[in-house]
N, C-alpha and C positions, 0 to 999 in steps of 0.2 A: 504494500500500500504506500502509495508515493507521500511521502511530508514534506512543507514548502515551510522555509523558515521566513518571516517577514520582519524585517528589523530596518525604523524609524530612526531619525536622528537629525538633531540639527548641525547645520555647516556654520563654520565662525565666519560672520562677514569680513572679515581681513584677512582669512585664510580659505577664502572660496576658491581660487585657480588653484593652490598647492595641494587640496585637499579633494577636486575632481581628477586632478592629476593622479593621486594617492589610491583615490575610490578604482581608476583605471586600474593602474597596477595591480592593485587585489583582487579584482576584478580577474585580470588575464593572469595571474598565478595563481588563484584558486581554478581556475577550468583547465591550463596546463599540467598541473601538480594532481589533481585529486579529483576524483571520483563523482563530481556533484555540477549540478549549471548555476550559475551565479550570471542577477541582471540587476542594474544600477536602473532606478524609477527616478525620475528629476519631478518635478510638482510643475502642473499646468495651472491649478487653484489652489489655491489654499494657499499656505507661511512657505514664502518664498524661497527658503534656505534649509525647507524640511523635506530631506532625499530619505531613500529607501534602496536597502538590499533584496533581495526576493532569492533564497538558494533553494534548491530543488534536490531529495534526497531520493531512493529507489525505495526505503523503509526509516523506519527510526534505527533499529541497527545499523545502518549503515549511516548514518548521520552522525550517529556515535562513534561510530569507526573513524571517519573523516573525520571528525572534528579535535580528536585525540592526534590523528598523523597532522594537521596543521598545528595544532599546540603544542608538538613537540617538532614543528619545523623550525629552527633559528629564525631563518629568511623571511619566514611569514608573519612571527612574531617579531621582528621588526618593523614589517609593513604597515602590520595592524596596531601596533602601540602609535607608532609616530602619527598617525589615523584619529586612536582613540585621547591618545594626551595633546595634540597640537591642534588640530582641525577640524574637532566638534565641541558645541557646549558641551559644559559639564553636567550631568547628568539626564543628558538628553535623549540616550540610548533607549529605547523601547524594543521589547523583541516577545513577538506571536510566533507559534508553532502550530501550524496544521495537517491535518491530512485528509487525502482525498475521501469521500464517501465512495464508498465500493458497492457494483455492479449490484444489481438482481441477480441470483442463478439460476442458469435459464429455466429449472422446474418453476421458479418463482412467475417467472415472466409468462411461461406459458399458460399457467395458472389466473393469470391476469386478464388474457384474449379473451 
C-alpha cells in the first residue's frame, strides 16, 4: 500500500534562492540515492513562502527502510541540516503521513453489479 509523506514549511524570505537551490538538490539526491519519488509543491495561493515536499513510498516498510539509509547518509545529512537550520522558519516544519485507500477485491466489486 503506497504512503505519501506531505511535509509543509516555510522559506526565510532572505534565504528564498539559496534555499530553492537546496530544496533542488534534495530533491535530485533523494531520487538518485534511494528508493522513493520526491516533488517540491511551490504555492499558487495561499502564504507565499509556504512550499511543500510530497515523497512517495511503495509501503510504510519501506519508508522506514529509506528513511534510516538517508539518516545515516553523511551527504544527505548535510543537505538537509543546512535546509532545516538556514532556510526555513523555525518551527515551521509540519509533516502528514498517508496512505493510499486500497482496491475493492474483485468478489467485493462483483458483488456490487
Amino acid at each position: 500500500m503506497t504512503v505519501i509523506v506531505y511535509q509543509t514549511f516555510v522559506i526565510k524570505q532572505e534565504k528564498f534562492k539559496e534555499a530553492i537551490e537546496n530544496l533542488r538538490e534534495i530533491k535530485k539526491y533523494r531520487m538518485e540515492h534511494y528508493n522513493h519519488t520526491v516533488d517540491i509543491l511551490t504555492p499558487i495561493t495561499g502564504k507565499d513562502h509556504t512550499y511543500s515536499l510530497i515523497s512517495t513510498y511503495d509501503g510504510l516498510a519501506e519508508m522506514e527502510l529509506q528513511n534510516k539509509k538517508m539518516f545515516d547518509d553523511e551527504e544527505y545529512v548535510e543537505l538537509i541540516g543546512t535546509f532545516f537550520l538556514d532556510h526555513i522558519v523555525e518551527n515551521s516544519m509540519y509533516t502528514q503521513i498517508f496512505r493510499s485507500l486500497r482496491d475493492l477485491p474483485a468478489k467485493e466489486k462483483e458483488k456490487k453489479k
